[in-house]
Every structure is written in structure tokens, then in C-alpha cells.
PDB file of N, CA, C, O and CB in Angstrom:
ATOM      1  N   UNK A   1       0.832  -1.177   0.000  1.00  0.00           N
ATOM      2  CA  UNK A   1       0.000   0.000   0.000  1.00  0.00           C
ATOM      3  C   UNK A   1       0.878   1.242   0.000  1.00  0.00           C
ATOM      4  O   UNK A   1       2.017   1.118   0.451  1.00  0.00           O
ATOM      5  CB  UNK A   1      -0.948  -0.003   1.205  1.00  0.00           C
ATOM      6  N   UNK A   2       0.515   2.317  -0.413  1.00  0.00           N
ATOM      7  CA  UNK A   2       1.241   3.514  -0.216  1.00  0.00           C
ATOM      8  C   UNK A   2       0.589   4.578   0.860  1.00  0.00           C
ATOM      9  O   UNK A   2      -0.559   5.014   0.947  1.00  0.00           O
ATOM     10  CB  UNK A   2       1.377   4.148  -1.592  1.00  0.00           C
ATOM     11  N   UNK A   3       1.368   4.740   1.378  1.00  0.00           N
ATOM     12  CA  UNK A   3       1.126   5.595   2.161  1.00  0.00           C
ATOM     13  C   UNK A   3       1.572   7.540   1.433  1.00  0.00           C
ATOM     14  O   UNK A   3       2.317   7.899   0.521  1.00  0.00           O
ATOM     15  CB  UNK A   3       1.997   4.928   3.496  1.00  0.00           C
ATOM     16  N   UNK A   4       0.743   8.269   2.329  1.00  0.00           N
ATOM     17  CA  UNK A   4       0.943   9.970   2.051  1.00  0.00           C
ATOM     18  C   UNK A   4       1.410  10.291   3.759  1.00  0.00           C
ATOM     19  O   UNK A   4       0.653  10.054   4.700  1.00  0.00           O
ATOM     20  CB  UNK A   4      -0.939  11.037   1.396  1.00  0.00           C
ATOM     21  N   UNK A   5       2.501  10.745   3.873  1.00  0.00           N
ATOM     22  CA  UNK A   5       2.929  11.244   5.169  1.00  0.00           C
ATOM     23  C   UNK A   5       3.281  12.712   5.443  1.00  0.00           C
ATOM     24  O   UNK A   5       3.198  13.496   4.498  1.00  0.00           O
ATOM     25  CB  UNK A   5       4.011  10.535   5.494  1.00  0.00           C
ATOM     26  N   UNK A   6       3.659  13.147   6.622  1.00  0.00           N
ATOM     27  CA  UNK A   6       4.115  14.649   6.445  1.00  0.00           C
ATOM     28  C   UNK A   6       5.453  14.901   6.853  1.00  0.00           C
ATOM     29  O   UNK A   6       5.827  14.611   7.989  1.00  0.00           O
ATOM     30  CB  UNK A   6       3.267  15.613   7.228  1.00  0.00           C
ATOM     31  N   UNK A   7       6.014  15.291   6.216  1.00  0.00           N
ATOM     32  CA  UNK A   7       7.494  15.272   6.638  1.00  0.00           C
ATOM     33  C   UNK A   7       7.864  16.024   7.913  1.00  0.00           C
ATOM     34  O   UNK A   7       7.093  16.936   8.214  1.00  0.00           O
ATOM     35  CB  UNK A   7       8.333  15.863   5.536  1.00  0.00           C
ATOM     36  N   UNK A   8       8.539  15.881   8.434  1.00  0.00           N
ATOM     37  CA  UNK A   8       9.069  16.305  10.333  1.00  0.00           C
ATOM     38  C   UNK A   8       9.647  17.883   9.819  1.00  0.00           C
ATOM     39  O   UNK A   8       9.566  18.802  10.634  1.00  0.00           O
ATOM     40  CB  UNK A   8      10.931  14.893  11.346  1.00  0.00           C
ATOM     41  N   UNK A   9      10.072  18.075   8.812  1.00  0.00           N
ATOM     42  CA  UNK A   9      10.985  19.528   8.396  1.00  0.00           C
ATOM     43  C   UNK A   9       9.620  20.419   7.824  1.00  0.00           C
ATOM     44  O   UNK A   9       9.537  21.644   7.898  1.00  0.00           O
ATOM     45  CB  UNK A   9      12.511  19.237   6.839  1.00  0.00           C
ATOM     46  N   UNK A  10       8.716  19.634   7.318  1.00  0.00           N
ATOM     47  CA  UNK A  10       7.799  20.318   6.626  1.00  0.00           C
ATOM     48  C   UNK A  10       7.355  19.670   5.106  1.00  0.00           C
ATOM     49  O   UNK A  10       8.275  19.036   4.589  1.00  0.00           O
ATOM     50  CB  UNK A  10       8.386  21.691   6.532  1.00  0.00           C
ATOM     51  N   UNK A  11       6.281  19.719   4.427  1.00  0.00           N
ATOM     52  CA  UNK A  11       5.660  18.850   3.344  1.00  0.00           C
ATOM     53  C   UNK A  11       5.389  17.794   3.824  1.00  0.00           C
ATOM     54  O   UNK A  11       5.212  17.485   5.003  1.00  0.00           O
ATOM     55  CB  UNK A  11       6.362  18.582   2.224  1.00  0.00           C
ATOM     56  N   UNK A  12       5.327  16.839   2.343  1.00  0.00           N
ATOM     57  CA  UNK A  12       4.901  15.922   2.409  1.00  0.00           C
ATOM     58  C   UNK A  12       5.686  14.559   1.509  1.00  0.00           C
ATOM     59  O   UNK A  12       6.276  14.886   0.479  1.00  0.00           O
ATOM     60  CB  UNK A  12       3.702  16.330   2.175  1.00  0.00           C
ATOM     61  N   UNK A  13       5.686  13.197   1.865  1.00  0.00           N
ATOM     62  CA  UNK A  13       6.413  12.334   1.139  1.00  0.00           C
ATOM     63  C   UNK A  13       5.578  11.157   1.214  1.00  0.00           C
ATOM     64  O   UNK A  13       5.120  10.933   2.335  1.00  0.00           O
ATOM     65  CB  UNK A  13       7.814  12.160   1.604  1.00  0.00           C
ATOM     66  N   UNK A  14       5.258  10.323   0.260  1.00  0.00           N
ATOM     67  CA  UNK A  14       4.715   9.119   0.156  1.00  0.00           C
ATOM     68  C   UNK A  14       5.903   7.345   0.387  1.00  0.00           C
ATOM     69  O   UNK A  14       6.891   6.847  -0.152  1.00  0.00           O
ATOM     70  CB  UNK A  14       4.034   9.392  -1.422  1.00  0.00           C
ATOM     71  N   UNK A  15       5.185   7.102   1.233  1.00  0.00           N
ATOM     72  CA  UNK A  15       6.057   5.432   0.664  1.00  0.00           C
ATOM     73  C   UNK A  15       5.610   4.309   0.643  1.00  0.00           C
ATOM     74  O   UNK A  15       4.524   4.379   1.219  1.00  0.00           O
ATOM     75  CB  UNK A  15       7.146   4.932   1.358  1.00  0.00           C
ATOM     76  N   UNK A  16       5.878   2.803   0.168  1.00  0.00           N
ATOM     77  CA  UNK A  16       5.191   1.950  -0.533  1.00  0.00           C
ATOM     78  C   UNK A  16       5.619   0.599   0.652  1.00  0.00           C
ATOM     79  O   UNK A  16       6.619  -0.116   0.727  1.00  0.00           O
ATOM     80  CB  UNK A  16       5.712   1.897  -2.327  1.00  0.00           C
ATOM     81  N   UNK A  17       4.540   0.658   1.355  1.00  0.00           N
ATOM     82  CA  UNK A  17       4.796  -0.451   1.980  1.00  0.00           C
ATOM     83  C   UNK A  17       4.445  -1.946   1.450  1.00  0.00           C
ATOM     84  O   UNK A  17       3.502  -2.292   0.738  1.00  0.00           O
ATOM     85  CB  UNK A  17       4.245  -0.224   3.072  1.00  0.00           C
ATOM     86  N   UNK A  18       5.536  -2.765   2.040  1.00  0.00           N
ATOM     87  CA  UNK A  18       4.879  -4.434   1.534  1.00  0.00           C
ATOM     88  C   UNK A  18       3.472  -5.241   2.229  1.00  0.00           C
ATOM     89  O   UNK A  18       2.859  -4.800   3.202  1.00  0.00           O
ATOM     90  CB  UNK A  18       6.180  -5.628   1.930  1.00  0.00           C
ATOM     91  N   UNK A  19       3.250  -6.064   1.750  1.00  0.00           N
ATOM     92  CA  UNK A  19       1.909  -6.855   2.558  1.00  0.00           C
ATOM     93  C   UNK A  19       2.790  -7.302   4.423  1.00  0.00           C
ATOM     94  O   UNK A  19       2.038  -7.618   5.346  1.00  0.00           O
ATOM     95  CB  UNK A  19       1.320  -8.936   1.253  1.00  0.00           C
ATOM     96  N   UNK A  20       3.954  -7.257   4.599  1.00  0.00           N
ATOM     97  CA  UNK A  20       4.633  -7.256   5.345  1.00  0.00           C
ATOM     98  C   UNK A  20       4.385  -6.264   6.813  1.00  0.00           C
ATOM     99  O   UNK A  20       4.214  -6.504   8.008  1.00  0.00           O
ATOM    100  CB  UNK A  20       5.583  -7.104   4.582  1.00  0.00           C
ATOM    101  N   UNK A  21       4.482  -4.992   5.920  1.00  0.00           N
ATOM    102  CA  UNK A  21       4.577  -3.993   6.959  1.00  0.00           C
ATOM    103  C   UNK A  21       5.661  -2.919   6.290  1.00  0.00           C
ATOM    104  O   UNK A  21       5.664  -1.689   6.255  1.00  0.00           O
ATOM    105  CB  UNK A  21       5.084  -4.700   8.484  1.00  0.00           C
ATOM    106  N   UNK A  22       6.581  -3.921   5.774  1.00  0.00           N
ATOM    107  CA  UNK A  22       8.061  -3.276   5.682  1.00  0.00           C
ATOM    108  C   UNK A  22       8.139  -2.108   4.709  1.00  0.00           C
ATOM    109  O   UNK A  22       7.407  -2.145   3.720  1.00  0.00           O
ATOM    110  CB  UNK A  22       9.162  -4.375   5.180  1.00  0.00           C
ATOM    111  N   UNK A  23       8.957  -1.074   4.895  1.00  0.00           N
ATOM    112  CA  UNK A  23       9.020  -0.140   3.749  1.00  0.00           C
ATOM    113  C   UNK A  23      10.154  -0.638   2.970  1.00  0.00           C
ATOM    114  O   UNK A  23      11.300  -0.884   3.346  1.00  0.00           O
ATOM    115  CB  UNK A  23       9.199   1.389   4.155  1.00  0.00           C
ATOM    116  N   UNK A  24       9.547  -0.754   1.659  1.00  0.00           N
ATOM    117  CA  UNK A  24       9.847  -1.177   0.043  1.00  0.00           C
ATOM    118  C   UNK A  24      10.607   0.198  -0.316  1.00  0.00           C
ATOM    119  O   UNK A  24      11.837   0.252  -0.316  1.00  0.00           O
ATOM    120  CB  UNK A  24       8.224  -1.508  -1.108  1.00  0.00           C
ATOM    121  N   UNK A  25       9.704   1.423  -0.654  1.00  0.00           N
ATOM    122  CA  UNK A  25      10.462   2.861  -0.857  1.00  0.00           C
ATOM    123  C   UNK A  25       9.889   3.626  -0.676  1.00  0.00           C
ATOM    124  O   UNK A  25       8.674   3.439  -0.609  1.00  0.00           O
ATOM    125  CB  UNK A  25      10.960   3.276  -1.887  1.00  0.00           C
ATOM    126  N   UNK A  26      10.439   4.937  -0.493  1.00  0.00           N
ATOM    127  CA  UNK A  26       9.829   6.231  -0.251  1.00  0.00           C
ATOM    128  C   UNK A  26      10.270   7.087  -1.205  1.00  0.00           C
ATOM    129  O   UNK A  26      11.265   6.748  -1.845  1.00  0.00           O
ATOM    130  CB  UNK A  26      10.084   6.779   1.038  1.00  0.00           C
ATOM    131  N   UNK A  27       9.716   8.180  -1.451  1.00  0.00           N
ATOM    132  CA  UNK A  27      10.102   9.509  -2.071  1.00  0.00           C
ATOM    133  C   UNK A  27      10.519  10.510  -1.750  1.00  0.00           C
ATOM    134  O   UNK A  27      11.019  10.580  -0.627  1.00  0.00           O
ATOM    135  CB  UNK A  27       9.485   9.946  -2.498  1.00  0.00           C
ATOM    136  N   UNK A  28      10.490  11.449  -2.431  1.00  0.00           N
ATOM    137  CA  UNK A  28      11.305  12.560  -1.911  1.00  0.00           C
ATOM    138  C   UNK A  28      10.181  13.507  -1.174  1.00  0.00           C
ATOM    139  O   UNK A  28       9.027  13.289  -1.542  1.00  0.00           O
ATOM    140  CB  UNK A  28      12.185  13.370  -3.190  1.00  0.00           C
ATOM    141  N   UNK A  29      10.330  14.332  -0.372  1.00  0.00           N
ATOM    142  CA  UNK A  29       9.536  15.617   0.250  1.00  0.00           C
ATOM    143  C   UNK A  29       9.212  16.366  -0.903  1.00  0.00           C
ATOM    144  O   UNK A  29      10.065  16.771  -1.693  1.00  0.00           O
ATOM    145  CB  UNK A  29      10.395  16.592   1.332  1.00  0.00           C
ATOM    146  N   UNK A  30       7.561  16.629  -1.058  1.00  0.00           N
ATOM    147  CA  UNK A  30       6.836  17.526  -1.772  1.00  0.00           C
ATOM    148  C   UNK A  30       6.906  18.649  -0.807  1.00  0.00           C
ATOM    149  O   UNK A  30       7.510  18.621   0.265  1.00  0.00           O
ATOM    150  CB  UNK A  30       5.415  17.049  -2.187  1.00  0.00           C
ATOM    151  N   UNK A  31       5.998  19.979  -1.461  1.00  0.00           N
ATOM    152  CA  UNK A  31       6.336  21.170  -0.889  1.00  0.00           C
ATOM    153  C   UNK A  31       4.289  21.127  -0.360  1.00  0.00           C
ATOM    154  O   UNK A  31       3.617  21.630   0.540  1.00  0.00           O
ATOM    155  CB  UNK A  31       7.254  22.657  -2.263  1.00  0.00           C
ATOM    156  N   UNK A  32       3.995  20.135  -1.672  1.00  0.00           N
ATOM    157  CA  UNK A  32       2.033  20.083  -0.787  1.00  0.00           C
ATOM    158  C   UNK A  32       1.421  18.333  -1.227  1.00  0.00           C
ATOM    159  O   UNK A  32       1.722  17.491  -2.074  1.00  0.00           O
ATOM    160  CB  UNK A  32       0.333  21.818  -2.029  1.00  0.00           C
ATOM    161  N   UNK A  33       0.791  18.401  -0.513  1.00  0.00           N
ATOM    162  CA  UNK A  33       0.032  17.485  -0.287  1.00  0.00           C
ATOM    163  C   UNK A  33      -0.203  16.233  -1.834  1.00  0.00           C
ATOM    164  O   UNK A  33       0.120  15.066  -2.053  1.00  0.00           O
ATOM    165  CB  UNK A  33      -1.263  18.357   0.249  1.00  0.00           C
ATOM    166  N   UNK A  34      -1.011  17.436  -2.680  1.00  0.00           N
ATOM    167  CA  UNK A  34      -0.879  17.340  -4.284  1.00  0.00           C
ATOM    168  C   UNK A  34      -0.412  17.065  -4.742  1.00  0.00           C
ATOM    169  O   UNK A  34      -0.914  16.335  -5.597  1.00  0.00           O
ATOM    170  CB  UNK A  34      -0.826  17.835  -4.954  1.00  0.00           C
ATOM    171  N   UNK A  35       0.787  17.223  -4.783  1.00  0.00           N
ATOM    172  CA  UNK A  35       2.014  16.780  -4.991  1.00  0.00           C
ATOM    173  C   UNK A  35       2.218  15.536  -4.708  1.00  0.00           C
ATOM    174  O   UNK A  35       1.917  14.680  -5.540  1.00  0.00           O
ATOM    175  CB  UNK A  35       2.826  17.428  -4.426  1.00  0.00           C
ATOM    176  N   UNK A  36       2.661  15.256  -3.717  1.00  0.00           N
ATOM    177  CA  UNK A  36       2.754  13.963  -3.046  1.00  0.00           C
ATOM    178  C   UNK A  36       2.007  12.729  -3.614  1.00  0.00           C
ATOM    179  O   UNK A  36       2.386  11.638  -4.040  1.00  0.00           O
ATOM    180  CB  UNK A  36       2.300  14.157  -1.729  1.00  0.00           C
ATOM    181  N   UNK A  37       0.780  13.332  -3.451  1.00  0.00           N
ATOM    182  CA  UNK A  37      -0.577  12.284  -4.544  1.00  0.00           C
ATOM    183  C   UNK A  37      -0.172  12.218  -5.975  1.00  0.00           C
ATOM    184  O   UNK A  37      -0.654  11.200  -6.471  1.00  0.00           O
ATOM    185  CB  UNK A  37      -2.398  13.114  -4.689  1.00  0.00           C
ATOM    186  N   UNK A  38       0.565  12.945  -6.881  1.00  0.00           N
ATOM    187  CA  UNK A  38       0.547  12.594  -8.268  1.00  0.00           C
ATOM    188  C   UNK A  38       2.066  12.596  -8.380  1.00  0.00           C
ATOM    189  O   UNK A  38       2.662  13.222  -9.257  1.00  0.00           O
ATOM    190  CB  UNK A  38      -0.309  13.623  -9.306  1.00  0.00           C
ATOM    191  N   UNK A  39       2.851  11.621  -7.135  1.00  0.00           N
ATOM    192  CA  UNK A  39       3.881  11.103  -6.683  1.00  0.00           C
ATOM    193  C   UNK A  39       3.424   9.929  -7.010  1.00  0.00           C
ATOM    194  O   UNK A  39       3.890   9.255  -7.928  1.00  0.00           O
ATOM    195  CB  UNK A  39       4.306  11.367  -5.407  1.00  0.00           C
ATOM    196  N   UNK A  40       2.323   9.541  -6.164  1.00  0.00           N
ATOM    197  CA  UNK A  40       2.129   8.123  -5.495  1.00  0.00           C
ATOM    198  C   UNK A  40       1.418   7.701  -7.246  1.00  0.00           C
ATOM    199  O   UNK A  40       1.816   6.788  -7.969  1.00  0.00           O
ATOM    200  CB  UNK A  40       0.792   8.020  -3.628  1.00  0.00           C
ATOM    201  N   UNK A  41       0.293   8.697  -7.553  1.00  0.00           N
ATOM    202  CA  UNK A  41      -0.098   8.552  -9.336  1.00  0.00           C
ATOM    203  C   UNK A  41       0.956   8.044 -10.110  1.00  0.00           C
ATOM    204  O   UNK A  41       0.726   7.026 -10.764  1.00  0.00           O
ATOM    205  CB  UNK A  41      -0.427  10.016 -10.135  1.00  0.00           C
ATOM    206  N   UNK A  42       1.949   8.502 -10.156  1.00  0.00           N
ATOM    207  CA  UNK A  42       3.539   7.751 -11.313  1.00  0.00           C
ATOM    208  C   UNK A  42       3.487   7.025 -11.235  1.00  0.00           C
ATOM    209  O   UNK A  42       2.959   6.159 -11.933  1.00  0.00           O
ATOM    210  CB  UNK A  42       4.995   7.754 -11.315  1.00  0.00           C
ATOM    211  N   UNK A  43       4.182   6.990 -10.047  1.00  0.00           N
ATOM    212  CA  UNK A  43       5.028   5.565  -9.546  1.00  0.00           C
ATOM    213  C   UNK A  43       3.563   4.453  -9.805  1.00  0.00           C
ATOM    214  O   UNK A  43       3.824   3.255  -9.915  1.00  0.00           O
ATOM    215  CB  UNK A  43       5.761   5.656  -7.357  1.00  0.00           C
ATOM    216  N   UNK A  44       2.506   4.763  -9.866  1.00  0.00           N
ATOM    217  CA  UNK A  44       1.530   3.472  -9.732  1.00  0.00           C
ATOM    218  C   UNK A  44       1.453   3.078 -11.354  1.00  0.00           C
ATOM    219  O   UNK A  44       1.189   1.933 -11.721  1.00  0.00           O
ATOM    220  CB  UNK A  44      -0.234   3.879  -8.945  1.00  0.00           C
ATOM    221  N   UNK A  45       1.712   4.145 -12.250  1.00  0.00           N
ATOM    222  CA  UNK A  45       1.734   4.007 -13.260  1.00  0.00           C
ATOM    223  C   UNK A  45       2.689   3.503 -14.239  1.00  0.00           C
ATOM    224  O   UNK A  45       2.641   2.854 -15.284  1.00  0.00           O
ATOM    225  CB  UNK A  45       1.449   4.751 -13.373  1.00  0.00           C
ATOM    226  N   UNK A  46       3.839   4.211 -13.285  1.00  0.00           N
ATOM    227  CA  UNK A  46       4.979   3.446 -14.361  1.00  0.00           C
ATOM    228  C   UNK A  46       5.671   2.151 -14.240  1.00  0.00           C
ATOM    229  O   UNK A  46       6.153   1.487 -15.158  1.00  0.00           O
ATOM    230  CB  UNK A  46       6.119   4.227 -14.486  1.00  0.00           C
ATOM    231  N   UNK A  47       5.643   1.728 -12.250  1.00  0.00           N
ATOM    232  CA  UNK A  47       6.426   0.762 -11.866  1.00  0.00           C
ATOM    233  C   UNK A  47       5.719  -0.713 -12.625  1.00  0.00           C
ATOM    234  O   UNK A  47       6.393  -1.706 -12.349  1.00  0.00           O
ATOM    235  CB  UNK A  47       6.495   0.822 -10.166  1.00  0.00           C
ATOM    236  N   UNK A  48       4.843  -0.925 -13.264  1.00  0.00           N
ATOM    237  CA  UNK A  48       4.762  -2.193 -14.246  1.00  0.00           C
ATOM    238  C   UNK A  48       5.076  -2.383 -15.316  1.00  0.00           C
ATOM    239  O   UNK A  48       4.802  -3.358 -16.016  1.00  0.00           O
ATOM    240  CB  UNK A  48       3.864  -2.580 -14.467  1.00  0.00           C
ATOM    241  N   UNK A  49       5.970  -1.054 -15.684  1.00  0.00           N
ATOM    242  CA  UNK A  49       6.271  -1.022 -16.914  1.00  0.00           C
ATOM    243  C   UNK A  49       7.871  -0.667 -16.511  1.00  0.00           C
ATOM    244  O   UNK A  49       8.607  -0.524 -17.488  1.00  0.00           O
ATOM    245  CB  UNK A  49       5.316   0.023 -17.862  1.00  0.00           C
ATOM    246  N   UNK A  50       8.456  -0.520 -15.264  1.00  0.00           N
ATOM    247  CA  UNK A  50       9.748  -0.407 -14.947  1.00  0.00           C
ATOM    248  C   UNK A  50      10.861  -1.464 -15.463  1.00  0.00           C
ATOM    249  O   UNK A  50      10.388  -2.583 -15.261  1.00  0.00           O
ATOM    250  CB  UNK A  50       9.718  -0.367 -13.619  1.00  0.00           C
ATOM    251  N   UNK A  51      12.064  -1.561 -16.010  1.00  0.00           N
ATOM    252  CA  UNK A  51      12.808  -2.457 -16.205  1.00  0.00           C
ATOM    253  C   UNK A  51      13.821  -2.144 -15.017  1.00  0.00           C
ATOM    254  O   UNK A  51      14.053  -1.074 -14.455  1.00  0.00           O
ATOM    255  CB  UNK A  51      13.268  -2.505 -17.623  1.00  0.00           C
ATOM    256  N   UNK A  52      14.417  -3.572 -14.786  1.00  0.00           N
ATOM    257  CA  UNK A  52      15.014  -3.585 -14.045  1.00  0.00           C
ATOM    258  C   UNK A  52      16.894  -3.456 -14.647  1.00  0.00           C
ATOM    259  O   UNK A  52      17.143  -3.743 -15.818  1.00  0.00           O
ATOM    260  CB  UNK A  52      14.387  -4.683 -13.356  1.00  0.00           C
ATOM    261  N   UNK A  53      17.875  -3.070 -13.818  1.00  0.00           N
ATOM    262  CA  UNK A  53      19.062  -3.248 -14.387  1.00  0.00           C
ATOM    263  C   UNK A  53      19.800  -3.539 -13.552  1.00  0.00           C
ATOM    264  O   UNK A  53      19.660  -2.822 -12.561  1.00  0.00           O
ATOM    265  CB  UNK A  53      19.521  -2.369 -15.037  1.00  0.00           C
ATOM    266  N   UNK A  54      20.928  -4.641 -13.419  1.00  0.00           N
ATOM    267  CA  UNK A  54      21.552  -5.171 -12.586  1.00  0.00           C
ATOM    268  C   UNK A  54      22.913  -4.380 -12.900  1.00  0.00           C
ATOM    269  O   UNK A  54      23.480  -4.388 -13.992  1.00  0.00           O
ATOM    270  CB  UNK A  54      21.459  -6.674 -12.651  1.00  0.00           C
ATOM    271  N   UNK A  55      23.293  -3.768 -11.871  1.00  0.00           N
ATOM    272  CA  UNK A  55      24.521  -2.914 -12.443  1.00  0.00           C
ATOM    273  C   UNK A  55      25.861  -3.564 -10.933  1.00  0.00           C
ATOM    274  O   UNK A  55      26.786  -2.950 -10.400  1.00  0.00           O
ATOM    275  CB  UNK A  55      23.958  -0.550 -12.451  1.00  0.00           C
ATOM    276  N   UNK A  56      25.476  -4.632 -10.767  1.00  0.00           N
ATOM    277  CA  UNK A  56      26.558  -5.024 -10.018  1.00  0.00           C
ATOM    278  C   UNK A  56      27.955  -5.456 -10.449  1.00  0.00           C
ATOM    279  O   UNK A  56      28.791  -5.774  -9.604  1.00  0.00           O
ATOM    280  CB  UNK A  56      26.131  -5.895  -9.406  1.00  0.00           C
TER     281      UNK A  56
END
């Protein structure tokens, strides 16, 4: 699930928890709320179409 949080400095940042509990990832601090939401909009949009790259 993703979560919308408020950042401790100020704004706002979303992150993607597992069926776990665990945090998977977060984003960066928006400056509003709005923001944050068409954060969480991308990422829902693009991460099935993400490739992966092993750069080890």
C-alpha cells in the first residue's frame, strides 16, 4: 500500500509499503500534499512497466 505522510521539516512524502509492513520505498519531500498524490499517481503508473538493471 502507499502511504501519504508529512514530513518532520515540513511537506509531504509518500512510501510503498509491503503486505509485510516493511518499507519497500519512499520519495522525496513535496512542498504540498498534491504533490505527493501525483507522486504516489507515477510511480503506480509506471512501476509495471519499470525495467530492471543489474549494475553489479
Amino acid at each position: 500500500m502507499f502511504e501519504i505522510l508529512r514530513a518532520n521539516a515540513g511537506g509531504y512524502f509518500w512510501r510503498l509499503k509491503g503486505t509485510n509492513g516493511e518499507t519497500l520505498c519512499h520519495s522525496e519531500v513535496y512542498t504540498s500534499k498534491q504533490s505527493a498524490q501525483a507522486g504516489v499517481n507515477a510511480a503506480k503508473r509506471v512501476a509495471p512497466l519499470a525495467q530492471v538493471h543489474d549494475r553489479t
